[in-house]
C-alpha positions in Angstrom: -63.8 -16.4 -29.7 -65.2 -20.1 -29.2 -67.3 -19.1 -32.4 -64.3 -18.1 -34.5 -62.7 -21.6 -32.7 -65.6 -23.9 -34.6 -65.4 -22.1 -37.7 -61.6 -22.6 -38.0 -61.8 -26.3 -37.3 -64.7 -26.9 -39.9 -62.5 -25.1 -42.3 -59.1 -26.9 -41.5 -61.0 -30.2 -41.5 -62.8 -29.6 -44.5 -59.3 -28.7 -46.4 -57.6 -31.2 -44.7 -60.4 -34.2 -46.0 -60.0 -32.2 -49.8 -56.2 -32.7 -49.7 -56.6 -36.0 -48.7 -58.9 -37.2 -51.5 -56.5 -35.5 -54.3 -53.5 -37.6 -52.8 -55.7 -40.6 -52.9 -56.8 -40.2 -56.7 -52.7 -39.0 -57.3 -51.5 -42.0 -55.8 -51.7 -44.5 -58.6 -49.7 -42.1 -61.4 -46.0 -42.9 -61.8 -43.8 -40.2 -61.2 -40.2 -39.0 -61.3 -38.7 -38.3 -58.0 -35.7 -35.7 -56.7 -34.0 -34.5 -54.3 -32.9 -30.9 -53.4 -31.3 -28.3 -50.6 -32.8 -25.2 -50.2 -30.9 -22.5 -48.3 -33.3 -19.0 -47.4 -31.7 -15.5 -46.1 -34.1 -13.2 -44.7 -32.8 -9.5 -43.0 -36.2 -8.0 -41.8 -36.5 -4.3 -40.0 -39.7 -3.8 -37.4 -41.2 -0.3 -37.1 -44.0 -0.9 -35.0 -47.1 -3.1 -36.5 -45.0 -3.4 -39.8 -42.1 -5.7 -40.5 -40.0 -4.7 -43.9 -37.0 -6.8 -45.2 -35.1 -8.6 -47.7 -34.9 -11.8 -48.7 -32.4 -14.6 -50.6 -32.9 -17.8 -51.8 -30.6 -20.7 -53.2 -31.9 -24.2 -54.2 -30.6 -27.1 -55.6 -32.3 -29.8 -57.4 -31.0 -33.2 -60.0 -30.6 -35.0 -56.8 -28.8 -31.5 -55.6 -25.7 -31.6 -58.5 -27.4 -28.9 -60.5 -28.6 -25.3 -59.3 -32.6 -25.2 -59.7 -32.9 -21.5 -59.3 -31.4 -18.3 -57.3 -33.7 -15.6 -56.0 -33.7 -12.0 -54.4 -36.9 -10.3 -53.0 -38.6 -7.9 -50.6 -41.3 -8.4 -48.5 -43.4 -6.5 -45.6 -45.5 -7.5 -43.5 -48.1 -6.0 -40.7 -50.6 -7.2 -37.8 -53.4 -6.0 -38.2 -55.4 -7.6 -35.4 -54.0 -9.6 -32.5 -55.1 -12.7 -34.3 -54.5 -11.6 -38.1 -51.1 -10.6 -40.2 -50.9 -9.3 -43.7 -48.4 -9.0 -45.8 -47.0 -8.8 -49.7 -44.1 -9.6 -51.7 -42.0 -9.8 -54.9 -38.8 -12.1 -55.8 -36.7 -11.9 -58.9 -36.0 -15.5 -59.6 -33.5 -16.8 -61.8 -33.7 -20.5 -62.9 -30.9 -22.4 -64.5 -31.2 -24.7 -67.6 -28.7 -26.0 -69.6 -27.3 -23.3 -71.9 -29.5 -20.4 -70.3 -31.4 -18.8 -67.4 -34.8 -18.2 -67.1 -36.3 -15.2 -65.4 -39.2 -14.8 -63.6 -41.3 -12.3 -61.5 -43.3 -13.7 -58.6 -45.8 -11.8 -56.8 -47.5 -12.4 -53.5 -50.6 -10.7 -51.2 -51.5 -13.0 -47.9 -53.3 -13.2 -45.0 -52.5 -15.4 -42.3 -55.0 -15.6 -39.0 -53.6 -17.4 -36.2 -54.5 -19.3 -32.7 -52.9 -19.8 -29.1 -54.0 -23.0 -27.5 -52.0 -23.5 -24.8 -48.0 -23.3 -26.1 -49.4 -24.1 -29.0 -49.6 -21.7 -31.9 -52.0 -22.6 -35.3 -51.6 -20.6 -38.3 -53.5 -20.6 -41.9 -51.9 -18.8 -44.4 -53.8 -17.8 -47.3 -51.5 -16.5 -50.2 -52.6 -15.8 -53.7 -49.6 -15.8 -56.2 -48.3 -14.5 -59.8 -45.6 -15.9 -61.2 -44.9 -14.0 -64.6 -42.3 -15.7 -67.0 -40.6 -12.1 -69.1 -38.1 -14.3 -70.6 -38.3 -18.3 -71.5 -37.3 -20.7 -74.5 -40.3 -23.5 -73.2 -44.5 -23.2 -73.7 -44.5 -21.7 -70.1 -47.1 -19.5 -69.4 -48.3 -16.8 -66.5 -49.3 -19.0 -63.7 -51.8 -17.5 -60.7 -51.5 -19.9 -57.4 -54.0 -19.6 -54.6 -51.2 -21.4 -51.6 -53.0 -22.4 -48.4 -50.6 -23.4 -45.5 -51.5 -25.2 -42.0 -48.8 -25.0 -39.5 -48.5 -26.2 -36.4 -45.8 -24.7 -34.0 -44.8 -25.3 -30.3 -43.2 -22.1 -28.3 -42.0 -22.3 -24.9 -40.4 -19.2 -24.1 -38.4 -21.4 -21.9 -36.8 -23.0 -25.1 -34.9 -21.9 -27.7 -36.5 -24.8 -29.9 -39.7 -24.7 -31.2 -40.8 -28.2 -33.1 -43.5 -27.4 -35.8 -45.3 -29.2 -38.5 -46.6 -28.0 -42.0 -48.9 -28.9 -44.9 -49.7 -26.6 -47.8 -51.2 -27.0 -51.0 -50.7 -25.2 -53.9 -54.3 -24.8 -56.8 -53.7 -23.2 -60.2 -56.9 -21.5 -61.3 -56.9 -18.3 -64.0 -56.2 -20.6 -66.6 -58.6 -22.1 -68.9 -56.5 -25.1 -70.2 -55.6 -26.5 -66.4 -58.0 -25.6 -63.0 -56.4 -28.0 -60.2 -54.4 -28.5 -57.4 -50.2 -28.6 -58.8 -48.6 -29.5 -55.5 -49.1 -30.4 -52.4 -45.6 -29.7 -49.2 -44.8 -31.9 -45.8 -42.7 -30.6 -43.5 -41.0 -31.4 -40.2 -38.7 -29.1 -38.5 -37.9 -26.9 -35.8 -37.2 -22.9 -35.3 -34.0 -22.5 -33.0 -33.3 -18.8 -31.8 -29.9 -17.8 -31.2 -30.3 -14.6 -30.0 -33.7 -12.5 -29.7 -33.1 -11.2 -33.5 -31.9 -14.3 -34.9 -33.4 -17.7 -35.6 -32.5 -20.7 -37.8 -34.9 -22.8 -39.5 -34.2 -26.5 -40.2 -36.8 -29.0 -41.8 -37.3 -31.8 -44.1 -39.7 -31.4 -46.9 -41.3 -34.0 -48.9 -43.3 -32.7 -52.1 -46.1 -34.4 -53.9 -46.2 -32.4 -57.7 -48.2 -33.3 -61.1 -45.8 -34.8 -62.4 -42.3 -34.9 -59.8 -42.4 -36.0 -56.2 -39.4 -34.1 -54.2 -37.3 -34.7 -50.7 -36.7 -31.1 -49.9 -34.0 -30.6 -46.6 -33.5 -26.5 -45.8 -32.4 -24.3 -43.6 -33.1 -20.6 -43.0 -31.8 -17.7 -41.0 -33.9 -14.6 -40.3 -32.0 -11.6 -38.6 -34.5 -8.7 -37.4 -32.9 -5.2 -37.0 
């Protein structure tokens, strides 16, 4: 265990000192700037190791007077060790531009180990990602993602609030014309449990694109049958 311990923290240092020199070199180049609300649905159905569900999304963006995009998906997911999850996805997302909609197919495998240090609980999500564009009237093209997320999250079962931290980076690669990181996510909030099958999400986001930096606030709600 101690051994697994020093690996993780020479791999979270080492990814957090490569996100920090990307934001560095990015920090000079002028960029448009937004804000949005995103609003995420989950209903999720445990048998055993294996959680299966559906899920919603609704987001906003143009300083959230326009709708960015509306999606519906499914998703499972399954422990596979008392340290390790797995899981997989799709979502059926429709974007809104002026005069049409855009549709696109996202797929998703991921792994995402995980630590308890004291009420603390340290997760690194590892997610690689295919968005495929069926239908669009711009030069966009399939895009493949590899999404790495640190989160930090503090759980007393004593509380129904649990404060937790985020920071995830998003690297195109498959694609010969542009190899680097698109995106890199911030994010403050805090799960509250209602009940012991329902939770709700709240957090501010802030965003640091190519070319558009966003402030992101959410909320979700997960219900498990």
């Amino acid at each position: 265990m101690f051994v697994r311990l020093k690996n993780m923290r020479k791999h979270l240092f080492a990814t957090l000192v490569l996100i920090g020199i990307v934001l560095a070199a990015n920090a000079h180049e002028p960029k448009e700037t937004d804000f949005g609300v995103w609003n995420d649905l989950s209903v999720l159905k445990k048998i055993r190791a294996t959680s299966l569900g559906l899920f919603g999304e609704f987001y906003t963006n143009d300083n959230s007077r326009s709708i960015d995009r509306m999606s519906i998906g499914v998703k499972g997911e399954r422990s596979v060790a008392h340290w390790l999850n797995a899981g997989a996805g799709y979502a059926l997302m429709n974007f809104i531009h002026p005069g049409y909609n855009e549709l696109r197919d996202r797929f998703y495998i991921q792994a995402e180990p995980f630590w308890h240090l004291s009420k603390f609980i340290i997760s690194f999500r590892q997610r690689m990602q295919l968005t495929w564009y069926p239908q669009t009237q711009t030069n966009a093209s399939n895009t493949f993602h590899w999404r790495n997320r640190l989160e930090v999250c503090y759980r007393n079962p004593s509380h129904k609030v649990e404060p937790l931290a985020d920071i995830e980076s998003w690297y195109l690669f498959g694609n010969s014309i542009a190899t680097h990181f698109t995106e890199f996510r911030f994010i403050l909030g805090a799960n509250y449990h209602l009940t012991q099958y329902q939770k709700v999400k709240c957090y501010g986001m802030l965003t640091d694109g190519t070319i558009l930096n966003r402030f992101i606030l959410g909320i979700s709600y997960e219900l498990q049958l």
